[in-house]
BADOTOR-906702 format. One record per residue (C-alpha): x, y, z. Coordinates in Angstrom, 1 decimal, decimal comma, padded with zeros to 4 digits. Layout:
[r [X Y Z]]
...
END
This chain:
[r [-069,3 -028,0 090,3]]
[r [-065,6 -028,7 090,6]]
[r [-064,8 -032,9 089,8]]
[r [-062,0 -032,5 092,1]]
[r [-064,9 -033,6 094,9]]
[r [-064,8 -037,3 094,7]]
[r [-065,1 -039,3 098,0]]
[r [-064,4 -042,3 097,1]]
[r [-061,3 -041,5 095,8]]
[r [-058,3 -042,5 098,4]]
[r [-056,3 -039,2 097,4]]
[r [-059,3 -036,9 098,0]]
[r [-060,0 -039,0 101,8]]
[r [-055,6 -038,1 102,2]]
[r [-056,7 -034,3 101,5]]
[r [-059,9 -033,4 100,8]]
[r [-058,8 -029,5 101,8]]
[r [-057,8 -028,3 098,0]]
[r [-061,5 -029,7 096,7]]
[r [-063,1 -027,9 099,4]]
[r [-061,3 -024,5 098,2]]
[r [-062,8 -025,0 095,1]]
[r [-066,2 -025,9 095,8]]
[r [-066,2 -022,9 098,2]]
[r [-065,1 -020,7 095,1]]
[r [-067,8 -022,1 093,1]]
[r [-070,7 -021,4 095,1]]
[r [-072,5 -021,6 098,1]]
[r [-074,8 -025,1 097,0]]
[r [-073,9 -027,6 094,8]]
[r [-075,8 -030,8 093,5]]
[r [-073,8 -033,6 093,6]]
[r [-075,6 -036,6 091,4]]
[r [-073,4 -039,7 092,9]]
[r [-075,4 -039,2 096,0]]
[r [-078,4 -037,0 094,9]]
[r [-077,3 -034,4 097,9]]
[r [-076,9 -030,8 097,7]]
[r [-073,3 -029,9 099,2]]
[r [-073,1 -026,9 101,5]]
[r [-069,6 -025,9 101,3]]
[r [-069,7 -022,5 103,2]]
[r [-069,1 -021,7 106,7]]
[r [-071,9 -019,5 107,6]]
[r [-074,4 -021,5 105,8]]
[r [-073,5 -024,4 107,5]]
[r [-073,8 -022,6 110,9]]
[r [-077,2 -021,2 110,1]]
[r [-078,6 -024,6 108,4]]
[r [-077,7 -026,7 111,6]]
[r [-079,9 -024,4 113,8]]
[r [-082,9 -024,2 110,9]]
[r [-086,1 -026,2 112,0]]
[r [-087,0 -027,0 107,9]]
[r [-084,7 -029,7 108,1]]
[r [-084,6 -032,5 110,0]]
[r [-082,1 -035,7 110,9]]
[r [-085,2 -037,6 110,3]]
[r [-088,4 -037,4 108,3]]
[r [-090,5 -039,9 109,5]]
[r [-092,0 -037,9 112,3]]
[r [-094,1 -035,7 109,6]]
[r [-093,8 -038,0 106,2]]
[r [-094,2 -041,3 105,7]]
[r [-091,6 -042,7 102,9]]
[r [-093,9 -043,0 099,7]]
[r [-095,1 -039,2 100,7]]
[r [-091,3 -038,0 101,3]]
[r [-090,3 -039,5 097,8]]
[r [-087,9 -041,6 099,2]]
[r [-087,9 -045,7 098,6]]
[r [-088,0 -047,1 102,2]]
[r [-084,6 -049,3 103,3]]
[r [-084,4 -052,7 102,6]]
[r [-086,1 -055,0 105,0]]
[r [-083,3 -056,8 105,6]]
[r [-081,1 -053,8 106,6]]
[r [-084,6 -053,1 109,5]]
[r [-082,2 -054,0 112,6]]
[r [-079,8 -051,4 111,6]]
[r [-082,7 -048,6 111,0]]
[r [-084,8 -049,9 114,1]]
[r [-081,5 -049,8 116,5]]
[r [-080,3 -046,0 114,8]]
[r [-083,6 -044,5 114,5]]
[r [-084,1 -044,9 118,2]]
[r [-081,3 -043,0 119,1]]
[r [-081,5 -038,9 119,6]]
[r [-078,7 -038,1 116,9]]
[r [-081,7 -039,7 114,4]]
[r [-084,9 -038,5 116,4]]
[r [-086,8 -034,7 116,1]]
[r [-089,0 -033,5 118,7]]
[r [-091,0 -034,1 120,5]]
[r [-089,2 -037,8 121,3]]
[r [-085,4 -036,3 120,6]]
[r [-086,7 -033,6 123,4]]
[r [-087,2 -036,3 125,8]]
[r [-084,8 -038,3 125,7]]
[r [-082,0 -035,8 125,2]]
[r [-083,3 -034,0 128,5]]
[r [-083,0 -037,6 130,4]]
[r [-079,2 -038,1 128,8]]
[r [-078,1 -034,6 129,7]]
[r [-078,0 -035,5 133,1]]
[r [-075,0 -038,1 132,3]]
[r [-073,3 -035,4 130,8]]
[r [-073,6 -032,5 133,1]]
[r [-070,3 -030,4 134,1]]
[r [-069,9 -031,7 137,2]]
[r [-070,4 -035,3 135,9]]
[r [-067,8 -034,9 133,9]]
[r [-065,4 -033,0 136,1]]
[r [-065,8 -036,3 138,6]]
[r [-065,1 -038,5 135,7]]
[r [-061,8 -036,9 135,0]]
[r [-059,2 -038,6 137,6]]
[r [-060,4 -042,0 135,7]]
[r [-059,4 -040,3 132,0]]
[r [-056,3 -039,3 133,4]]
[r [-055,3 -042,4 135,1]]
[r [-056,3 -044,1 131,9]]
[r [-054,3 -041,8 129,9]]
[r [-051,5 -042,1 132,0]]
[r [-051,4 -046,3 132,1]]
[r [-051,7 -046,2 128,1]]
[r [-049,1 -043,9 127,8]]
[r [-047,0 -045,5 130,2]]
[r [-047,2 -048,8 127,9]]
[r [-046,0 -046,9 124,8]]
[r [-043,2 -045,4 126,4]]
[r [-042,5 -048,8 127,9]]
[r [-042,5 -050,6 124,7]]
[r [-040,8 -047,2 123,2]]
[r [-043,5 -046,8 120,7]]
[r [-045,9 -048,5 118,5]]
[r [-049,5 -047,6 117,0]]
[r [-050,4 -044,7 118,5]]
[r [-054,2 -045,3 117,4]]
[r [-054,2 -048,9 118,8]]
[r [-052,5 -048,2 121,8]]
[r [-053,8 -045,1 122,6]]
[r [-056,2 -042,8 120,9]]
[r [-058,4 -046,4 120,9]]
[r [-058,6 -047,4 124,2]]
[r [-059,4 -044,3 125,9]]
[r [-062,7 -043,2 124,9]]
[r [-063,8 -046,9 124,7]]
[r [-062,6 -047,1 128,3]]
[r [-064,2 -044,0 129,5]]
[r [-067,5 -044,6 127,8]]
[r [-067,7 -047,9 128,6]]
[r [-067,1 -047,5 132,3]]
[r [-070,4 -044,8 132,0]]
[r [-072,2 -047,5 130,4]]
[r [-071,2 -049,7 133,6]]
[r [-070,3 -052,3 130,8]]
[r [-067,8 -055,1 132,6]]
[r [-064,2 -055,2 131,4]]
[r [-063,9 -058,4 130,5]]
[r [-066,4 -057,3 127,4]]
[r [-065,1 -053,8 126,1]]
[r [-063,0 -055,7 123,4]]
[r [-066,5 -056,4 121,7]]
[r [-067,5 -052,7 121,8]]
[r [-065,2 -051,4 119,3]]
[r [-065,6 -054,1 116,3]]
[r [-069,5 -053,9 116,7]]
[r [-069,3 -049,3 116,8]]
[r [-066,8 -049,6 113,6]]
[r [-069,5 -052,0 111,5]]
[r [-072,4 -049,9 112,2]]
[r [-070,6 -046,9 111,3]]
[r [-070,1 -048,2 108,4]]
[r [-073,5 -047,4 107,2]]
[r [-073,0 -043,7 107,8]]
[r [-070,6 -043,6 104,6]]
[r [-071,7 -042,9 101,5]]
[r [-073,7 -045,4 099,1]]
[r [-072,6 -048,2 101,5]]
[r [-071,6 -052,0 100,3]]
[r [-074,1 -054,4 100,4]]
[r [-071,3 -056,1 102,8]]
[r [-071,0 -053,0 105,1]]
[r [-074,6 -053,4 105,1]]
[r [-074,9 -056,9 106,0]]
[r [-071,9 -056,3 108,5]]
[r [-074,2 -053,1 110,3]]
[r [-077,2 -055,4 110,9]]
[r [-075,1 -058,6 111,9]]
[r [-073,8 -055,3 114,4]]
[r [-076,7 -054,3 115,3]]
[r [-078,3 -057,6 116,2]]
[r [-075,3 -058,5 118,7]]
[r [-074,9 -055,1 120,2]]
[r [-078,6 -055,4 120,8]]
[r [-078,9 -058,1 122,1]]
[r [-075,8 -057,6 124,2]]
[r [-077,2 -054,8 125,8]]
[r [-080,4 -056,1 126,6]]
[r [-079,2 -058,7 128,7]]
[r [-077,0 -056,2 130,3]]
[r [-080,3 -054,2 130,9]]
[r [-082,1 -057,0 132,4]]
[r [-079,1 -057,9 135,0]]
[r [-079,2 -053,7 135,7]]
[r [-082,8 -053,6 137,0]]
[r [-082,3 -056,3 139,1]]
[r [-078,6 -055,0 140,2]]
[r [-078,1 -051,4 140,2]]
[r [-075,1 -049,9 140,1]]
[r [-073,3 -046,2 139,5]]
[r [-073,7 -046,3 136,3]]
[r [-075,5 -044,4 133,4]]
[r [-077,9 -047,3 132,4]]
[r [-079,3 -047,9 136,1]]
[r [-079,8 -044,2 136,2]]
[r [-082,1 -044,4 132,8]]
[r [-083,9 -047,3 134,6]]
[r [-084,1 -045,1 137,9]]
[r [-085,3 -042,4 135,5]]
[r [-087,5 -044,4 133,8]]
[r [-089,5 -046,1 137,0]]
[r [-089,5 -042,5 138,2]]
[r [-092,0 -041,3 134,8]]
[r [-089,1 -040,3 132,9]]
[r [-090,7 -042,4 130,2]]
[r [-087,7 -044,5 128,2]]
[r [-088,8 -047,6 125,9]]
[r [-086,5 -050,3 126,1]]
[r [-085,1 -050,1 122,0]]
[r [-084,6 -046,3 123,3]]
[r [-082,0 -046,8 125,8]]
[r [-080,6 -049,2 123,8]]
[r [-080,4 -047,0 120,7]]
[r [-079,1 -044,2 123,1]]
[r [-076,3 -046,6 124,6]]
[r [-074,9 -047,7 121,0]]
[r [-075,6 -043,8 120,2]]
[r [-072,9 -042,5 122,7]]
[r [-070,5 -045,4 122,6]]
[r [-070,3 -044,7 118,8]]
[r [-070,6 -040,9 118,9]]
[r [-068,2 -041,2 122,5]]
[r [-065,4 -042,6 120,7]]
[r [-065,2 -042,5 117,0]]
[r [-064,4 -038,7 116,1]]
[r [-062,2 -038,8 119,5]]
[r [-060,0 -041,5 118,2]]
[r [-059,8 -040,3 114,8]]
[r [-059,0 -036,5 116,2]]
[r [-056,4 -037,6 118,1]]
[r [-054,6 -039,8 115,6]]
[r [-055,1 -037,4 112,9]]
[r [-053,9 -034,7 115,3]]
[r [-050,7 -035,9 116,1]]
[r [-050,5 -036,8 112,0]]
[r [-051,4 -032,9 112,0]]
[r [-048,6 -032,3 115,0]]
[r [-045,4 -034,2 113,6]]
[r [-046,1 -032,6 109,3]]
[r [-046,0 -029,2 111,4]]
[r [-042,8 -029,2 113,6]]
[r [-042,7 -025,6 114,7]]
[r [-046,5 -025,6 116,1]]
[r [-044,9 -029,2 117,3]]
[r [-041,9 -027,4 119,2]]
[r [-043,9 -024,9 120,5]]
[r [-047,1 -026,9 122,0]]
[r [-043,6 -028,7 123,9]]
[r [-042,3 -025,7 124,9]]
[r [-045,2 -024,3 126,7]]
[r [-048,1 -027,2 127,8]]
[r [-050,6 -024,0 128,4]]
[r [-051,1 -024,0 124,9]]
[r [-052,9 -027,5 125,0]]
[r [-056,8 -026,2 125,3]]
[r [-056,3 -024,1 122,3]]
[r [-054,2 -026,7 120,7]]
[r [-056,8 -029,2 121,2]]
[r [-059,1 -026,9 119,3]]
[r [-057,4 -025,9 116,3]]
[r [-056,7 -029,5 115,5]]
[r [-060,4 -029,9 115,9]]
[r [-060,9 -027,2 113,3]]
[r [-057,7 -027,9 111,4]]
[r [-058,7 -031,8 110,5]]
[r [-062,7 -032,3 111,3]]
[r [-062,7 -035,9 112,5]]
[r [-066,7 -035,9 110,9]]
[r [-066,2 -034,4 107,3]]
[r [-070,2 -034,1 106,6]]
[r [-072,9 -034,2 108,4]]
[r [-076,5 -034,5 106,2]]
[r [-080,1 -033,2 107,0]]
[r [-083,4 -034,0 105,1]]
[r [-085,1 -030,7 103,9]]
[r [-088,9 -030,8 105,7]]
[r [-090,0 -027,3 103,7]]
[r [-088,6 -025,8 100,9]]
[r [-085,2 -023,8 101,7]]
[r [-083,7 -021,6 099,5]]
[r [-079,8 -021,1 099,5]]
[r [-078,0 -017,9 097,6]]
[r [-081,0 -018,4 095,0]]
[r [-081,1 -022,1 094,6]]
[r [-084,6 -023,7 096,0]]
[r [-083,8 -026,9 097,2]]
[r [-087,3 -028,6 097,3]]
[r [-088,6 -030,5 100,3]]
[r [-087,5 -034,5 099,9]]
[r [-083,7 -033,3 099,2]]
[r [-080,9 -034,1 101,3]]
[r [-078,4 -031,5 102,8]]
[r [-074,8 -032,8 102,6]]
[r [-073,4 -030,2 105,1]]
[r [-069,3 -030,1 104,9]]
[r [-068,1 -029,7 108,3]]
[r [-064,2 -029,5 107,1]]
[r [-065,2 -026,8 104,3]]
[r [-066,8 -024,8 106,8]]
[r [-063,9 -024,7 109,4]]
[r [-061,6 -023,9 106,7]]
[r [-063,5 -021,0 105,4]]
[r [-061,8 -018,0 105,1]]
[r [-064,7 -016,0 105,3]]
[r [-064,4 -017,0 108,8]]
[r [-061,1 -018,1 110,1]]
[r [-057,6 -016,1 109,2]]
[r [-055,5 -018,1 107,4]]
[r [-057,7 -021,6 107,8]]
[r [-055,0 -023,6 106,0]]
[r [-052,7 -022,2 108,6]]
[r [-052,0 -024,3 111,4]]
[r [-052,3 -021,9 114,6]]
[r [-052,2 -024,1 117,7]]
[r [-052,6 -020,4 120,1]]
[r [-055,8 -019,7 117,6]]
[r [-058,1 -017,5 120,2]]
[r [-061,2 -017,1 117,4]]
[r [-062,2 -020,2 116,4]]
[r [-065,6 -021,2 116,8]]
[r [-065,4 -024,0 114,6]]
[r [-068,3 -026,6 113,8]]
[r [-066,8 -029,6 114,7]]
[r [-069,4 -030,0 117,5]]
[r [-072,2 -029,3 115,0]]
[r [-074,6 -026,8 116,5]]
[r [-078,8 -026,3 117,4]]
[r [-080,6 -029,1 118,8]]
[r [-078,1 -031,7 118,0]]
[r [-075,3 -030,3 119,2]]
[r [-073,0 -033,1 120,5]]
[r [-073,7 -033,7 124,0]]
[r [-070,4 -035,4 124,6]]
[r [-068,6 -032,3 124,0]]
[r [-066,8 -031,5 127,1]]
[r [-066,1 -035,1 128,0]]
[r [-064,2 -035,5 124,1]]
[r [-062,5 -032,0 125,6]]
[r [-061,2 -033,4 128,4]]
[r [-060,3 -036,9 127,0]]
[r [-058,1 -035,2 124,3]]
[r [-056,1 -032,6 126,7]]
[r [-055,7 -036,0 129,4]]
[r [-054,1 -038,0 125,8]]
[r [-052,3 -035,0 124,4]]
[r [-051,0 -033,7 127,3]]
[r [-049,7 -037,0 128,9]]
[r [-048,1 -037,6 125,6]]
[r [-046,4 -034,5 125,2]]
[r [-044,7 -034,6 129,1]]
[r [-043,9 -038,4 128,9]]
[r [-043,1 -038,9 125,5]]
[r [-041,5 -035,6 124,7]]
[r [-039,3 -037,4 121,6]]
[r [-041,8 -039,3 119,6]]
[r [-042,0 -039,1 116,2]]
[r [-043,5 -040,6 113,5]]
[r [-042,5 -043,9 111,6]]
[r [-043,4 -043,9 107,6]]
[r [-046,5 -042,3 106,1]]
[r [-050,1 -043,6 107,7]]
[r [-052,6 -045,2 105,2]]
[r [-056,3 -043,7 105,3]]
[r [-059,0 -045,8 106,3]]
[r [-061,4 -045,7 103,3]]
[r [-064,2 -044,1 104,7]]
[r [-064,9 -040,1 104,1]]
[r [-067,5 -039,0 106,3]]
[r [-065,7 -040,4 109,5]]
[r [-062,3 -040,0 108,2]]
[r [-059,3 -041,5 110,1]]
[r [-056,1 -043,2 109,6]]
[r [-055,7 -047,3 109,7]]
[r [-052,8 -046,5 112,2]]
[r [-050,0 -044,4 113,1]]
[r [-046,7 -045,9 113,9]]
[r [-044,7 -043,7 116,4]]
[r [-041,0 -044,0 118,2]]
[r [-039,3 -042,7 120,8]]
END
């Protein structure tokens, strides 16, 4: 396996791409001791192992951990795995079924079509402020606040308390890296015991007030036979505020990164705005905002020859996958009119993100208001990487006009 694949290293987080290219040209599965995963470099095999029933987001709905082979977590990290392994990105059927199916219904088309005035006013107030100020951190003053803003206003969480939402989504994130800290740890359950507890309360006031809002339609759900235990709609709140904002905000900071080191594509997404839904996606594929996704293998798989025994763990590369040129022309092309590119950022099978066409529409709102009322901005110095790999994303990107 080719060294070059070290993600811990801050120049492989700056451009993992060139790594990728070799791993690809090395094989289709590679074992990867640091982590004791298999990596799954290749596009079609990450395609085809995201739909395969033999591995699962979880394994505790067949295994216990002594029969898995696995040493169970800590017991002090237990409010971090209670609050995450409620939540339907961590749940198999038949409970990931149910819930999903009640959750859907937040997410429908026409939902999200009636959300969109409020993402575009949003959009347009944030922008407004940059231009105003004539520039400053495009992450903090823009890609940030939007989906937090849209998601929270779903949640029916009150203003005055969405600056808590995105400290407490960044710290339990911070246990999807790899081999995390025992201080990210400790920082996930402190996390996960506020945002908890947070919510519960705000459960509590809901069944007594309803409102328009996503968690007094669970409740509604719920007293209707929908069943929905209370850590579940918790788990499934903290689930799509961190899953509703994290790989927006880092796609749309590390798209206009993308944007400004490709001026051409730049020039041209200016010239002609009609490009923006096909822009939007090729910087999706271009700069995967969720470099890896991992599955536990429930039966034995094999891959290209290699059997990769039940107890393993799948590390599947979403940003080798969409630049595999198996699959995409010229993948280390920037090609903001790209017409094929069905790319993986989404994932795919039963998890498939839900939040898809809502992250659509918040990034065309962002992108687009940017591009008409802030047709001279440019970027200010080179942006530092935040240290994480698997959610990868820039500290901040300084703009001016």
């Amino acid at each position: 396996m080719d060294a070059t694949f070290e993600p811990w290293s801050p120049a492989f987080v700056a451009d993992p791409y060139p790594a990728y290219d070799a791993l690809r040209a090395a094989g289709r599965v590679h074992w990867f001791e640091p982590t004791r995963q298999w990596l799954v470099p290749h596009y079609a095999d990450v395609s085809a192992l995201l739909r395969d029933r033999r591995l699962g987001r979880t394994y505790l709905h067949r295994f216990t951990h002594e029969e898995f082979g696995r040493t169970p977590p800590p017991p002090e990290h237990e409010p971090f795995h209670t609050l995450n392994d409620h939540g339907i990105l961590d749940l198999e059927a038949p409970d990931h079924t149910r819930i999903r199916r009640l959750v859907t219904k937040a997410f429908t088309p026409r939902t999200v079509a009636a959300l969109e005035p409020t993402v575009r006013r949003l959009a347009a107030e944030l922008v407004a402020g940059l231009v105003e100020r004539g520039g400053g951190d495009l992450l903090a003053d823009v890609a940030e606040p939007l989906p937090v803003a849209v998601i929270a206003e779903m949640l029916g969480v009150p203003e005055p308390d969405r600056h808590l939402l995105r400290p407490w989504s960044a710290d339990i994130c911070g246990m999807f890296e790899l081999n995390p800290s025992r201080e990210t740890a400790q920082k996930a359950v402190t996390a996960s015991l506020e945002f908890s507890a947070y919510l519960r309360e705000l459960i509590a006031k809901r069944r007594t007030d309803p409102g328009d809002d996503l968690i007094s339609a669970l409740i509604a759900a719920h007293d209707e036979g929908d069943r929905l235990t209370e850590q579940e709609m918790v788990s499934t709140c903290v689930l799509l505020l961190n899953a509703g904002h994290e790989a927006t905000v880092n796609t749309t900071a590390n798209g206009w990164w993308t944007l400004f080191r490709h001026p051409e594509q730049l020039a041209a997404l200016r010239a002609d705005h009609a490009l923006l839904p096909t822009a939007v996606e090729e910087l999706m594929r271009y700069d995967t905002p969720l470099q890896m996704f991992e599955r536990w293998v429930l039966d034995d798989v094999e891959i290209d020859g290699t059997v990769v025994p039940r107890g393993s763990e799948l590390a599947l590369l979403f940003g080798a996958a969409n630049r595999d040129p198996a699959r995409f022309a010229a993948p280390n092309a920037l090609d903001l009119g790209r017409q094929d590119n069905p790319h993986v950022t989404f994932g795919a099978g039963i998890h498939f993100c839900l939040g898809a066409p809502l992250a659509r529409l918040e990034l065309a709102a962002s992108f687009g208001e940017l591009l008409r009322e802030a047709p001279t901005m440019r970027m200010v110095g080179e942006p530092e990487w935040k240290p994480g790999y698997v959610i990868r994303g820039v500290t901040e990107l300084r703009v001016e006009l």
